[in-house]
ZABALUM-841923 format. One line per 8 residues: for each residue x negated, y negated, z of N, C-alpha, C, O. Coordinates in nm, 2 decimals, m for minus. Example, Ala and Ser with C-alpha at 12.3 -4.5 7.8 and 13.67 -1.06 7.14 Angstrom:
BEGIN
m1.32/0.57/0.78/m1.23/0.45/0.78/m1.32/0.33/0.78/m1.42/0.33/0.85 | m1.28/0.22/0.71/m1.37/0.11/0.71/m1.29/0.00/0.79/m1.34/m0.11/0.80 $
END
This chain:
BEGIN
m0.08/0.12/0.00/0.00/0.00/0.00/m0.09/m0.12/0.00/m0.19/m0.13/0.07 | m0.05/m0.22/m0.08/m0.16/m0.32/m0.09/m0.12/m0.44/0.01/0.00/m0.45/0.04 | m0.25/m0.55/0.08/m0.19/m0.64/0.17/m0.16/m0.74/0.10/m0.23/m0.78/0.01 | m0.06/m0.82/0.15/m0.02/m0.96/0.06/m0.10/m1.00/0.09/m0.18/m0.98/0.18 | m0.11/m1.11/m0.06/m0.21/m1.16/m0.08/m0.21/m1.33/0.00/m0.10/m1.37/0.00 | m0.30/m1.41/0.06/m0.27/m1.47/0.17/m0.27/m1.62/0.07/m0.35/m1.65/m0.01 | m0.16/m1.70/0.10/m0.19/m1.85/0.03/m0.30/m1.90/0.02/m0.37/m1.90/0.12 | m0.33/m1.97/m0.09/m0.45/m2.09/m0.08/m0.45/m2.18/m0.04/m0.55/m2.24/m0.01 $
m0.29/m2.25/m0.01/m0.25/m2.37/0.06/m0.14/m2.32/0.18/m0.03/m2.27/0.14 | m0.16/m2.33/0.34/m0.04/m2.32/0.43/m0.07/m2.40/0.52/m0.16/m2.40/0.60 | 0.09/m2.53/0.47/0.10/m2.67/0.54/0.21/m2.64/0.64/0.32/m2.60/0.59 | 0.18/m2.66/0.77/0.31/m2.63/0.80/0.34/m2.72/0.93/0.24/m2.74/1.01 | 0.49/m2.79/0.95/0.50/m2.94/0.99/0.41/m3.05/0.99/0.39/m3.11/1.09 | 0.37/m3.07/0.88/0.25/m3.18/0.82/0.35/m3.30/0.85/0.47/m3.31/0.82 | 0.27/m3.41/0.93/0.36/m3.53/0.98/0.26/m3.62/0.93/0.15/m3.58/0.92 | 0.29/m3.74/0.89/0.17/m3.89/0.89/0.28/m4.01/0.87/0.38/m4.03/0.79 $
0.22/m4.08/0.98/0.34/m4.22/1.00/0.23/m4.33/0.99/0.12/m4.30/0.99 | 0.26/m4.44/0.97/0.18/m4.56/0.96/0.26/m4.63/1.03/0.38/m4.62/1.03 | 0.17/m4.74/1.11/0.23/m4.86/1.16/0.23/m5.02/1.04/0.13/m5.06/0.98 | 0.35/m5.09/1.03/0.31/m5.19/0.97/0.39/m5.32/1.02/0.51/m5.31/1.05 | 0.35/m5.40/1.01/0.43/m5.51/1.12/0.52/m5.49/1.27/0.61/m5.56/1.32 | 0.45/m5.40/1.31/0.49/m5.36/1.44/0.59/m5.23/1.41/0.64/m5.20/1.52 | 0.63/m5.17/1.32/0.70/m5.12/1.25/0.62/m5.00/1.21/0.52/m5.01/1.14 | 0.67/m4.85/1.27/0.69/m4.72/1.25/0.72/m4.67/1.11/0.83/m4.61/1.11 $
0.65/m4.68/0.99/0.68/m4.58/0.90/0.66/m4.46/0.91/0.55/m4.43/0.95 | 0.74/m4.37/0.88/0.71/m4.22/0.82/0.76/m4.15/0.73/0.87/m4.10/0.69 | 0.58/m4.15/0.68/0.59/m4.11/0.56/0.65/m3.93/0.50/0.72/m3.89/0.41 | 0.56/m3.85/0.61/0.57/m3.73/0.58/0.62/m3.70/0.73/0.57/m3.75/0.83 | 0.75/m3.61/0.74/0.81/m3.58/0.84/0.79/m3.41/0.85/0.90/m3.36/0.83 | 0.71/m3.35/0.86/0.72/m3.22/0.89/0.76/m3.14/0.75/0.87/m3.08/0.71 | 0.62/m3.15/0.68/0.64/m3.07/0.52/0.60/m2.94/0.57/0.52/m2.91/0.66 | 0.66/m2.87/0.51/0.62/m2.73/0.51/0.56/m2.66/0.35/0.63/m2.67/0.24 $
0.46/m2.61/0.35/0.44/m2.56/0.19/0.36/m2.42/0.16/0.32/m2.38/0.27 | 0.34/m2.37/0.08/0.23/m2.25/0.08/0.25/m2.25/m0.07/0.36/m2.28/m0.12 | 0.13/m2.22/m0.15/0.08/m2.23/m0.28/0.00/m2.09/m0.26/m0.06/m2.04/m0.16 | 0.02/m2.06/m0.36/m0.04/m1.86/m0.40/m0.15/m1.92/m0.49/m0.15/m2.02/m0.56 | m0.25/m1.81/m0.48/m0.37/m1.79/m0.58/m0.31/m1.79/m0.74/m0.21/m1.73/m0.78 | m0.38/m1.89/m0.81/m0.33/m1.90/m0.94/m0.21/m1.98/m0.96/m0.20/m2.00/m1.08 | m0.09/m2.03/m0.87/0.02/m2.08/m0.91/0.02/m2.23/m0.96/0.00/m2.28/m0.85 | 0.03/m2.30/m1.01/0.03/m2.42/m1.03/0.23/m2.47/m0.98/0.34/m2.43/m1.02 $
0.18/m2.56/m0.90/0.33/m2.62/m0.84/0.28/m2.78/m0.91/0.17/m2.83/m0.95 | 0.44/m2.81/m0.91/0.49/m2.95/m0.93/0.56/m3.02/m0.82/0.67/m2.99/m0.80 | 0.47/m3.14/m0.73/0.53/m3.17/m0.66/0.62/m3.35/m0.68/0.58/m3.46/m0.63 | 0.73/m3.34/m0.77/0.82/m3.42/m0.81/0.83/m3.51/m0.67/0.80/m3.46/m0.56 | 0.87/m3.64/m0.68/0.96/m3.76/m0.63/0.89/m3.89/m0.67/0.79/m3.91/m0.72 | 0.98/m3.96/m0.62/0.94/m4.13/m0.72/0.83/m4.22/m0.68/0.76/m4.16/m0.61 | 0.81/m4.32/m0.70/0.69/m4.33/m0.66/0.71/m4.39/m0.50/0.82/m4.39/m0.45 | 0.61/m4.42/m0.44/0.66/m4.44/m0.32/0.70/m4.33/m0.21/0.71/m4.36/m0.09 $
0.72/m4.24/m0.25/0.78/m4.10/m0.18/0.68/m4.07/m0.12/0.72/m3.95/m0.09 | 0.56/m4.09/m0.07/0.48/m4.04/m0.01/0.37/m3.88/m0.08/0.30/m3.81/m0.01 | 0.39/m3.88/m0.23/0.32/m3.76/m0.28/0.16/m3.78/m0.30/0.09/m3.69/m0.35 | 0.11/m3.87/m0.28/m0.02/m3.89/m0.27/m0.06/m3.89/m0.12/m0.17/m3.85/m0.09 | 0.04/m3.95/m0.01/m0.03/m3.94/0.10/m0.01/m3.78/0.14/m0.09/m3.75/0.23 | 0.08/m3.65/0.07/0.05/m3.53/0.10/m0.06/m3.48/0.02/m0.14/m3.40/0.06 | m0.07/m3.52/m0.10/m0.26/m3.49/m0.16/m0.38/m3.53/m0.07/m0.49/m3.48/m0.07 | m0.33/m3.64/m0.01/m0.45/m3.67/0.04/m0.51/m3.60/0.14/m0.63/m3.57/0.16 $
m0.32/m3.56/0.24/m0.37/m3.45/0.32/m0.45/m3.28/0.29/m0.54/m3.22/0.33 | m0.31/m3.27/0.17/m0.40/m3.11/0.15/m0.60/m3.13/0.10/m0.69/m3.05/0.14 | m0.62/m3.21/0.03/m0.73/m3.28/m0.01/m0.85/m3.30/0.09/m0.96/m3.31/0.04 | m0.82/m3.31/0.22/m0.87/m3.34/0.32/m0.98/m3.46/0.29/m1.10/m3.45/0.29 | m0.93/m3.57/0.28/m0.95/m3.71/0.23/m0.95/m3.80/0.35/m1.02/m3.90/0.38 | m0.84/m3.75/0.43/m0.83/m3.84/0.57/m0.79/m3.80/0.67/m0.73/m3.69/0.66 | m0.80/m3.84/0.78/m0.77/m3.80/0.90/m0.61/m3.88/0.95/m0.54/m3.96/0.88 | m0.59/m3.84/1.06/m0.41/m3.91/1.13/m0.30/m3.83/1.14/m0.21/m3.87/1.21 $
m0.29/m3.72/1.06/m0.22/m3.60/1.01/m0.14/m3.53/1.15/m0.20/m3.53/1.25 | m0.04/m3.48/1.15/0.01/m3.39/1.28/0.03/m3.25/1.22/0.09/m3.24/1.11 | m0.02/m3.16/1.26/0.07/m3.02/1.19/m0.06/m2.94/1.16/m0.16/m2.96/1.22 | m0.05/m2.85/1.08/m0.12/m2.73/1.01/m0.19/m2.76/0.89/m0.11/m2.79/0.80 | m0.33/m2.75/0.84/m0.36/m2.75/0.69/m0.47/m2.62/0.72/m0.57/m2.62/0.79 | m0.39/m2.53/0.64/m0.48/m2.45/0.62/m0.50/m2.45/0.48/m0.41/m2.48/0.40 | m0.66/m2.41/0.43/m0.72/m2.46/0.27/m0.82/m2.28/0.26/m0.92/m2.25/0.33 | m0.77/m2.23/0.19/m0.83/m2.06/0.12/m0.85/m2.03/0.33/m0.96/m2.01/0.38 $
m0.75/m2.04/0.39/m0.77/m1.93/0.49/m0.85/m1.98/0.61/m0.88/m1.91/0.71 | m0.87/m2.13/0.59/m0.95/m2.20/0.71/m0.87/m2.32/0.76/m0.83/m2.40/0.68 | m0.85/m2.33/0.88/m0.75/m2.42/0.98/m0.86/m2.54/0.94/m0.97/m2.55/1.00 | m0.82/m2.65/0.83/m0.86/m2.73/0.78/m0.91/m2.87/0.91/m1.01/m2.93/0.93 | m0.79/m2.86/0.95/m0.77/m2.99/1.06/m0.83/m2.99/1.20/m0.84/m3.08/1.29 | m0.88/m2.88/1.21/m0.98/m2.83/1.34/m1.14/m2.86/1.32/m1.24/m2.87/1.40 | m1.13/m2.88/1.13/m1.32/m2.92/1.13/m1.35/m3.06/1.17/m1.28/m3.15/1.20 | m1.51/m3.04/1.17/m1.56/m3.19/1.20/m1.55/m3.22/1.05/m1.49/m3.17/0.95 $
m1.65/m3.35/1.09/m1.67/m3.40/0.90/m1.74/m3.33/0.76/m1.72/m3.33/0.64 | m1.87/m3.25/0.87/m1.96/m3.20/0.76/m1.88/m3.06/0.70/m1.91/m3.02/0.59 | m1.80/m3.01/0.77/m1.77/m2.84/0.74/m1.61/m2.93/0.67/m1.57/m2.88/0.56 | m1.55/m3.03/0.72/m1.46/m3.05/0.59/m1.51/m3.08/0.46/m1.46/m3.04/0.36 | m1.64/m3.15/0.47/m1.67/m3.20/0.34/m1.71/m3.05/0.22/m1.68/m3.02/0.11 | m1.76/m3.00/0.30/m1.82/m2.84/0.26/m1.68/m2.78/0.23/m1.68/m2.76/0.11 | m1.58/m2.75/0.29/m1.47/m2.66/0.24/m1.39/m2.78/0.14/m1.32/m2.72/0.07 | m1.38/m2.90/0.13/m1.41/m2.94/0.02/m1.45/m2.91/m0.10/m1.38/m2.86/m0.19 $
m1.57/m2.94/m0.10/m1.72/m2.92/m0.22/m1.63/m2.81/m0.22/m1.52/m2.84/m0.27 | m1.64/m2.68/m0.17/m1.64/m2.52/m0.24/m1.49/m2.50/m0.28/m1.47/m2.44/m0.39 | m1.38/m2.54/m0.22/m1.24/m2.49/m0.26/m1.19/m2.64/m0.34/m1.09/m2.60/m0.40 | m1.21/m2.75/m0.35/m1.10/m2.82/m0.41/m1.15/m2.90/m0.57/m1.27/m2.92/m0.59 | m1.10/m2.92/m0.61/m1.06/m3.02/m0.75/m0.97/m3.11/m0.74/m0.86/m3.08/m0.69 | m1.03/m3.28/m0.80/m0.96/m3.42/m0.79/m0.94/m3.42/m0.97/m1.02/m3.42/m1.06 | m0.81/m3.42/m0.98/m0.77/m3.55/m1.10/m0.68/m3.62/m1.03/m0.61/m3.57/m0.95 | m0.70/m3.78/m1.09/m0.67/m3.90/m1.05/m0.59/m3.98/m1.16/m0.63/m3.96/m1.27 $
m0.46/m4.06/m1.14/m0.39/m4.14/m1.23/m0.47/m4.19/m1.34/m0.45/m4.18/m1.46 | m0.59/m4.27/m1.27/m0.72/m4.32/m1.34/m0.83/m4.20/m1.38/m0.82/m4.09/m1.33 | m0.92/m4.23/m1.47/m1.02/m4.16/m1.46/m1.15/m4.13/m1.36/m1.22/m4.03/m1.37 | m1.17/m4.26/m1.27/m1.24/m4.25/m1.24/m1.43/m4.17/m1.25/m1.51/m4.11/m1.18 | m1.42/m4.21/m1.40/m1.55/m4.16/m1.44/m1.70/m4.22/m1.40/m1.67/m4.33/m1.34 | m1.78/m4.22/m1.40/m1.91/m4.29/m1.37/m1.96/m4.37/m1.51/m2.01/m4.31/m1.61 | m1.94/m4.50/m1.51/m1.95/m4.56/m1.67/m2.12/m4.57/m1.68/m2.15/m4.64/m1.78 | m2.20/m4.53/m1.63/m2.34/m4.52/m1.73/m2.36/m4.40/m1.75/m2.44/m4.36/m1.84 $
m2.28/m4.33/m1.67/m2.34/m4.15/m1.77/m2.26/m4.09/m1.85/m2.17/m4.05/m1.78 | m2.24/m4.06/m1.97/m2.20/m3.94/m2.10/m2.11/m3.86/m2.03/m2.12/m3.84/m1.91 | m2.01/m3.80/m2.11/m1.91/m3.73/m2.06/m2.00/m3.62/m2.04/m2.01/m3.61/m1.92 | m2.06/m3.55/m2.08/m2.10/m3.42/m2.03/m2.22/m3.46/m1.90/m2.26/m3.37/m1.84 | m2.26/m3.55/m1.88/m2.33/m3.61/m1.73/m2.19/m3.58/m1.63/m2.16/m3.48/m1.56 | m2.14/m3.68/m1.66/m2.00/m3.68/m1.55/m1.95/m3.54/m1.51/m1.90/m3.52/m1.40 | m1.95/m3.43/m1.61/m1.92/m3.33/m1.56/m2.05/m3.18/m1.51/m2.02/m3.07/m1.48 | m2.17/m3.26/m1.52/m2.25/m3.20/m1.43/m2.30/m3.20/m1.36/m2.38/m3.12/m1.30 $
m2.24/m3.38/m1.32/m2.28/m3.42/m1.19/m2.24/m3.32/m1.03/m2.31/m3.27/m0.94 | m2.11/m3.32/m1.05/m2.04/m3.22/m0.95/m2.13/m3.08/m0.94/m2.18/m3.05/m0.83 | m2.14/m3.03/m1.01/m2.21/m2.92/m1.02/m2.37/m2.88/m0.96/m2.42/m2.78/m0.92 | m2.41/m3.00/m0.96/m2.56/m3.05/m0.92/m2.55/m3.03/m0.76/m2.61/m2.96/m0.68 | m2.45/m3.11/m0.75/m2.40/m3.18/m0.61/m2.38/m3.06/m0.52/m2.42/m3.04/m0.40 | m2.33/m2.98/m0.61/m2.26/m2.85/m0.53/m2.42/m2.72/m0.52/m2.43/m2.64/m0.42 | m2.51/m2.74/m0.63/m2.69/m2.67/m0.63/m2.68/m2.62/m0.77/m2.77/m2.53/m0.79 | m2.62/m2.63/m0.82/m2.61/m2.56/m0.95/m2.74/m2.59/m1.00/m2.80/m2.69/m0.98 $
m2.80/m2.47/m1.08/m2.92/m2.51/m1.14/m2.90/m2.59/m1.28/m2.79/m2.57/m1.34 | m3.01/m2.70/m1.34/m2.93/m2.78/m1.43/m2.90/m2.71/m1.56/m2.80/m2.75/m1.62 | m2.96/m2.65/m1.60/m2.95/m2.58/m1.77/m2.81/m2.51/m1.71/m2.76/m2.57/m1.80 | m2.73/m2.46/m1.66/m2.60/m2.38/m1.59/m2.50/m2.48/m1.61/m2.39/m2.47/m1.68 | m2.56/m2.58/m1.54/m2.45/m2.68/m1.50/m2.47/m2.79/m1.67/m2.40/m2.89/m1.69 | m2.54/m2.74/m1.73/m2.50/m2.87/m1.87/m2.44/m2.77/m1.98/m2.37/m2.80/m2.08 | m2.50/m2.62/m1.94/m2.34/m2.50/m2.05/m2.23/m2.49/m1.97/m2.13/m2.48/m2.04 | m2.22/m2.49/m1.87/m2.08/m2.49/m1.77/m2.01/m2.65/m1.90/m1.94/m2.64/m2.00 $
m2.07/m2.76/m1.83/m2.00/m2.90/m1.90/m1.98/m2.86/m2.04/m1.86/m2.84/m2.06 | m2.08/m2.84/m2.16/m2.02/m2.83/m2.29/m1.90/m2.73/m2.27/m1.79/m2.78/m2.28 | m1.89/m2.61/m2.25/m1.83/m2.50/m2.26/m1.63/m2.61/m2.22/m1.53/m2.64/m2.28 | m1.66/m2.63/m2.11/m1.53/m2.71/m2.08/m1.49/m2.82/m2.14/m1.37/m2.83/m2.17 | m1.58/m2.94/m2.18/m1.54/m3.00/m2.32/m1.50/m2.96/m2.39/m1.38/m2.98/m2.41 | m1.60/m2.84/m2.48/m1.57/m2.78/m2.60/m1.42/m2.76/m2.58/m1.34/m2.82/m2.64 | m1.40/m2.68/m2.47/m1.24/m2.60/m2.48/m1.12/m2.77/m2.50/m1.01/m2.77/m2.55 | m1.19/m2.87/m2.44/m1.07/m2.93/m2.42/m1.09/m3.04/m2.58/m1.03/m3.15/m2.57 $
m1.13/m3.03/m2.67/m1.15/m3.08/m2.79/m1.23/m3.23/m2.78/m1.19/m3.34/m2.81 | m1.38/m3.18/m2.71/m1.47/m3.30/m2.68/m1.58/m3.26/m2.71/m1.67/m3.33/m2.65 | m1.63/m3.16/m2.81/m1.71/m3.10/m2.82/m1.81/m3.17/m2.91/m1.92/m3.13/m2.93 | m1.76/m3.30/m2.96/m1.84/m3.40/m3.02/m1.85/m3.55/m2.99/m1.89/m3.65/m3.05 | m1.79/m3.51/m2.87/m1.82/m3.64/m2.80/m1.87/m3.61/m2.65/m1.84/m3.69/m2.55 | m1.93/m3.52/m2.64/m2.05/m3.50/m2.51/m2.13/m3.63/m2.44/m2.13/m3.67/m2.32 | m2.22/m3.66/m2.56/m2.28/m3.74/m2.54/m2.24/m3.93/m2.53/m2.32/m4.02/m2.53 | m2.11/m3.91/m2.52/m2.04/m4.07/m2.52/m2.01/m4.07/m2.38/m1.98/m3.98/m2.30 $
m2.04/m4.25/m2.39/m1.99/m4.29/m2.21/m1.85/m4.33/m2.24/m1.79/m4.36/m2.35 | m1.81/m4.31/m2.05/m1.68/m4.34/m2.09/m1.59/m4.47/m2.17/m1.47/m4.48/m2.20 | m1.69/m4.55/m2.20/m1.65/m4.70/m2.29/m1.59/m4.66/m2.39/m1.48/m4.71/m2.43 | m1.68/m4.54/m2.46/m1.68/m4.54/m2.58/m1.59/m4.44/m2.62/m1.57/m4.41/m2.74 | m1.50/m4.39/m2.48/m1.37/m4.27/m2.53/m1.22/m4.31/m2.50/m1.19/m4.36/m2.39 | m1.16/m4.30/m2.57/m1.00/m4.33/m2.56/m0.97/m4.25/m2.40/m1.05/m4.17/m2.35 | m0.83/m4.32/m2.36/m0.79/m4.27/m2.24/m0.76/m4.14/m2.27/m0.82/m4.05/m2.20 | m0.69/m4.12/m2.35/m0.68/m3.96/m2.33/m0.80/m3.88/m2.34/m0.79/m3.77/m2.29 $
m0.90/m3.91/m2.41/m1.03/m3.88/m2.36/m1.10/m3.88/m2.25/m1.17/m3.79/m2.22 | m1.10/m3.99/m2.16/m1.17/m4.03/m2.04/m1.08/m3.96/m1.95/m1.11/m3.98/m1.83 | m0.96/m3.86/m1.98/m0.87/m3.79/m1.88/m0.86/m3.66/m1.88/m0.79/m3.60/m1.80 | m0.96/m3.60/m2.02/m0.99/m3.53/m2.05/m1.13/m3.46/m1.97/m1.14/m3.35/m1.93 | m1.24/m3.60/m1.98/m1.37/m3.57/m1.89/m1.31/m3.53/m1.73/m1.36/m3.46/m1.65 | m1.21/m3.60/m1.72/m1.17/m3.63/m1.57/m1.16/m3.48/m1.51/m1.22/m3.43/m1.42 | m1.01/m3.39/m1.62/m0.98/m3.28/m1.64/m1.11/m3.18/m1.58/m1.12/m3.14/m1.47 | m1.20/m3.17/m1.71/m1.34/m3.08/m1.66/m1.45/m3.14/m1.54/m1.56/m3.09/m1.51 $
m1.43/m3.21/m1.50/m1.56/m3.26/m1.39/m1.46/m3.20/m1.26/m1.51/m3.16/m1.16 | m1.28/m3.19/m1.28/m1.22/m3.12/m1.16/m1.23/m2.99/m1.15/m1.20/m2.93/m1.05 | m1.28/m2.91/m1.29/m1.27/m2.76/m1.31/m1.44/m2.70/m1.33/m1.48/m2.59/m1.34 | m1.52/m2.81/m1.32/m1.64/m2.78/m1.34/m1.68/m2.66/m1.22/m1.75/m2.56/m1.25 | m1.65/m2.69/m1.09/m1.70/m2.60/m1.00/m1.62/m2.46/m0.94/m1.63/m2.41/m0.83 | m1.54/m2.43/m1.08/m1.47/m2.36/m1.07/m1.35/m2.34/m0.91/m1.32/m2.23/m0.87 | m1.31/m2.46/m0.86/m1.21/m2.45/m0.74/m1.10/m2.35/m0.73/m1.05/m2.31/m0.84 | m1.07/m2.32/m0.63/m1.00/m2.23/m0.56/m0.84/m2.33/m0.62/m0.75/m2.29/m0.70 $
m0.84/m2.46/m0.57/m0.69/m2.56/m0.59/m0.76/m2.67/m0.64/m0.86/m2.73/m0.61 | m0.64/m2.71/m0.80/m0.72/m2.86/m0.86/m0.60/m2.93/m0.73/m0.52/m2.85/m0.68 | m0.61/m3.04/m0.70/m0.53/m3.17/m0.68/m0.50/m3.24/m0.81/m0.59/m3.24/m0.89 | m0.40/m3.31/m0.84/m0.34/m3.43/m0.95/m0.29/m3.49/m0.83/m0.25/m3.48/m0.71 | m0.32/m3.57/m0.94/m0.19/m3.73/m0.86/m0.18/m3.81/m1.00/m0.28/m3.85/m1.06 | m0.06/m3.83/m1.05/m0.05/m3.84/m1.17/m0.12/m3.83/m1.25/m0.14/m3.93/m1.30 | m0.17/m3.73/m1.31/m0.29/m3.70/m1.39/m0.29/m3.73/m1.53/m0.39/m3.72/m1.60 | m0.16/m3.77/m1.59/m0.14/m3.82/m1.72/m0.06/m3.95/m1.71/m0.02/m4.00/m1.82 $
m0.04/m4.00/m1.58/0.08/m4.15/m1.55/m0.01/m4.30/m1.66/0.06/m4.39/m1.71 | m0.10/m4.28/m1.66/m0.16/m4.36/m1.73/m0.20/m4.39/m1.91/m0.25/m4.48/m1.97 | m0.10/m4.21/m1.93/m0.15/m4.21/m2.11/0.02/m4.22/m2.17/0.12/m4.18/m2.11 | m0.01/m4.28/m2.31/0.15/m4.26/m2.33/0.23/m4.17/m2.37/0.14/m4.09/m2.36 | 0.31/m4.11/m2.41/0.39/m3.99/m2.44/0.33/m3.90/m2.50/0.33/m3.79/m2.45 | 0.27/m3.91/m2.64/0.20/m3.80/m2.66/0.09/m3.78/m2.64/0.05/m3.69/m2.70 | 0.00/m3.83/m2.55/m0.13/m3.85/m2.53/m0.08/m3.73/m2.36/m0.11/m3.61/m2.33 | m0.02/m3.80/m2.33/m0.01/m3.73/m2.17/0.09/m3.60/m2.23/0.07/m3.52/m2.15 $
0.18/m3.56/m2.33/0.21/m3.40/m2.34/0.04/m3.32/m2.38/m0.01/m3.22/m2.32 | 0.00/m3.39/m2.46/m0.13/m3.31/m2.51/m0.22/m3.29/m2.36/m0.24/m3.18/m2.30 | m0.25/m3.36/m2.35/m0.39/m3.36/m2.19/m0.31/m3.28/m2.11/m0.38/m3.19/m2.07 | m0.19/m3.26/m2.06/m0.13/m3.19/m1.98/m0.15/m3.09/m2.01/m0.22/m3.03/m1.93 | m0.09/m3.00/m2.18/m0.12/m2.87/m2.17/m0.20/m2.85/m2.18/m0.21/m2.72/m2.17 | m0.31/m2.90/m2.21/m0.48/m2.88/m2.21/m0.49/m2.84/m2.08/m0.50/m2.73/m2.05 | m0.50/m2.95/m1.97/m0.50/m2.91/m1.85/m0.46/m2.79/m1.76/m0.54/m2.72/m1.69 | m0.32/m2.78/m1.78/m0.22/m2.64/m1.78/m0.27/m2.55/m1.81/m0.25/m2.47/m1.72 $
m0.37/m2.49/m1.93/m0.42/m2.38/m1.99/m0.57/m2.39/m1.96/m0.64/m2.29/m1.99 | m0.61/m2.51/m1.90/m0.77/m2.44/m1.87/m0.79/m2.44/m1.71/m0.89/m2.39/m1.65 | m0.67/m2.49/m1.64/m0.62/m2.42/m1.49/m0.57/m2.27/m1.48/m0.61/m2.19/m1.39 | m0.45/m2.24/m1.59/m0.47/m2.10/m1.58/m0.59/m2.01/m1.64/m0.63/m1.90/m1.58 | m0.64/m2.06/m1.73/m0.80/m2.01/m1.75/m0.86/m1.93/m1.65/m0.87/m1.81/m1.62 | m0.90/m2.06/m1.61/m1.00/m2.08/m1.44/m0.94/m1.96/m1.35/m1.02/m1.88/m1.30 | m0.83/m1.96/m1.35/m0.71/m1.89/m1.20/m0.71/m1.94/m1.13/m0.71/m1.87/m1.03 | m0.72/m2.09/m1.13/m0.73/m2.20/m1.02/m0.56/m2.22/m1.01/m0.45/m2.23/m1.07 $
m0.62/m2.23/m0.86/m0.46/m2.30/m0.84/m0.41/m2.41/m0.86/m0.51/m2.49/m0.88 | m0.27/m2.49/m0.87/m0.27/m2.62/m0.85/m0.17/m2.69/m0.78/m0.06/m2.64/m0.75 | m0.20/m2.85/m0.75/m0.02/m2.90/m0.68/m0.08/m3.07/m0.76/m0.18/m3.14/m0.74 | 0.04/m3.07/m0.83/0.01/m3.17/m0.97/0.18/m3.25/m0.91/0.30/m3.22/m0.91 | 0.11/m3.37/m0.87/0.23/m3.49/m0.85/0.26/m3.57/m0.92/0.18/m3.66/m0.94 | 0.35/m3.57/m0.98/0.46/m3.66/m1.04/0.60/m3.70/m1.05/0.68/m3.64/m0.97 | 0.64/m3.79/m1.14/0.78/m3.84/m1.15/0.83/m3.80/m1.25/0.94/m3.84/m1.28 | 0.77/m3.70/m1.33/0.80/m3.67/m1.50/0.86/m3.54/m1.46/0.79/m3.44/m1.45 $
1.03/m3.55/m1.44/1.09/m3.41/m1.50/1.04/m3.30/m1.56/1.01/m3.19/m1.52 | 1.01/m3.40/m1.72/0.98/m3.31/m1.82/0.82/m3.25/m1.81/0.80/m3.15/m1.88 | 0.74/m3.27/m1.75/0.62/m3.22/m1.77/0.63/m3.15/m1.60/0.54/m3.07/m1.59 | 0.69/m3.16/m1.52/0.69/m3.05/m1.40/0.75/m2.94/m1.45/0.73/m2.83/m1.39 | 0.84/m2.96/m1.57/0.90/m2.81/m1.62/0.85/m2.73/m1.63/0.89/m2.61/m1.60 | 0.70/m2.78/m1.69/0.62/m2.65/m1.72/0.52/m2.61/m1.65/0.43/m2.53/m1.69 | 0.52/m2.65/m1.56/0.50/m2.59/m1.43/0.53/m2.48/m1.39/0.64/m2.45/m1.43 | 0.48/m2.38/m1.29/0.54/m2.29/m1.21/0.64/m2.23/m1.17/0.71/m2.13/m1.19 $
0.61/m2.38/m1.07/0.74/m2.40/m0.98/0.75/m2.55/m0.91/0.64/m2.60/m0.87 | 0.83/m2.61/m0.90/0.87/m2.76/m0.90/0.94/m2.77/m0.72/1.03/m2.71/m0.67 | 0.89/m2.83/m0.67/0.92/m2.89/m0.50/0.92/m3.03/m0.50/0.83/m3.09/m0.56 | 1.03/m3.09/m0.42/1.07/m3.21/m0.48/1.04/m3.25/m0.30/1.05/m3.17/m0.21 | 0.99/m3.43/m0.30/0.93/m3.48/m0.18/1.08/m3.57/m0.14/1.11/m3.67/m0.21 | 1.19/m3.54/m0.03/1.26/m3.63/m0.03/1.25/m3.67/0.13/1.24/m3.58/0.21 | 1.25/m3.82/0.19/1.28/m3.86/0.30/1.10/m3.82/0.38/1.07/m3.87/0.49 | 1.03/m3.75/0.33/0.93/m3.74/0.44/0.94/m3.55/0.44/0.86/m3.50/0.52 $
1.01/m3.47/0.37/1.05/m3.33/0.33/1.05/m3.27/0.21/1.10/m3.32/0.10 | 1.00/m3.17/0.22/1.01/m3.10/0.07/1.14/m2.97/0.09/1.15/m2.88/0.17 | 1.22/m3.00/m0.04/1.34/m2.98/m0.07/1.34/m2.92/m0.19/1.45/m2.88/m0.24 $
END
């Protein structure tokens, strides 16, 4: 008999309130979630709904949080800084609304920077970068900085520098909110297909119906709850 297999993500009563003019917000009221090996979720609500301040949490980006983050099987919220930053580095992947690329280095720099960071030896880490270009139709534009690439290009590099170190879970937060309609269908299923690739998992935030469709499975952020 085989044992279930254990989530990559288990959030459970995840709370974060902010104070602001003497005034109690709360943002996240007791989320509950678990994401399976390989599954890519869509976590839908509008903007403002608090879906980046739950990336940020599963992300382990900040501290203030009430509740459970467990990340591939480790009580996330119990580390110090250096053993978060580390289960970090080894389990997660960032795409960002923006690109956030490094504008003096070449798209294939940008995506073997991570890899460096993480000890990768460099001839590994610059066939790792072509190899994930290549797949995402950048295989002739390696050597361009990000100036010199259309947005759906520079979201493209963004794409592989989050898949470069092969993660356990990418993070999105709007990861195509910035390209226009067909720019952001195309990068999406690019994305979508070199996450299932990988067997990475994912939790990809947005307001777009139509592109959570093809997703998974879709959990919608209402009131500070997922519903």
């Amino acid at each position: 008999m085989n044992s279930p297999v254990a989530p990559i993500v288990a959030l459970k009563g995840l709370k974060r309130s902010f104070e602001q003019g003497g005034e109690r917000i709360d943002v996240l009221r007791g989320v509950d979630l678990e994401i399976q090996p390989g599954e890519i979720v869509a976590l839908l609500g509008p903007s403002g709904s608090g879906k980046s301040t739950l990336l940020q949490a599963v992300g382990l980006l900040e501290g203030g949080f009430e509740g459970s983050i467990a990340i591939a099987g480790t009580q996330a919220e119990q580390l110090a800084g250096d053993a978060r930053t580390a289960l970090r580095r080894e389990h997660l992947g960032f795409v960002y609304q923006f690109h956030h690329l490094l504008p003096d280095f070449d798209a294939r720099e940008n995506v073997v920077m991570p890899q460096m960071i993480l000890g990768t030896p460099r001839a590994e880490a610059h066939a790792r970068a072509d190899a994930i270009l290549t797949s995402l139709g950048l295989g002739h534009r390696l050597t361009h900085r990000p100036s010199q690439l259309s947005g759906g290009e520079q979201q493209r590099v963004a794409v592989a520098r989050a898949l470069a170190n092969r993660p356990t879970l990418v993070l999105a937060d709007e990861p195509t909110g910035n390209l226009d309609e067909h720019t952001s269908d195309t990068v999406l299923g690019q994305f979508l297909e070199l996450v299932r690739g990988e067997g990475s998992a994912a939790l990809v935030a947005t307001h777009n119906e139509r592109l959570a469709a093809r997703m998974d499975r879709v959990v919608r952020l209402r009131e500070g709850v997922l519903i």
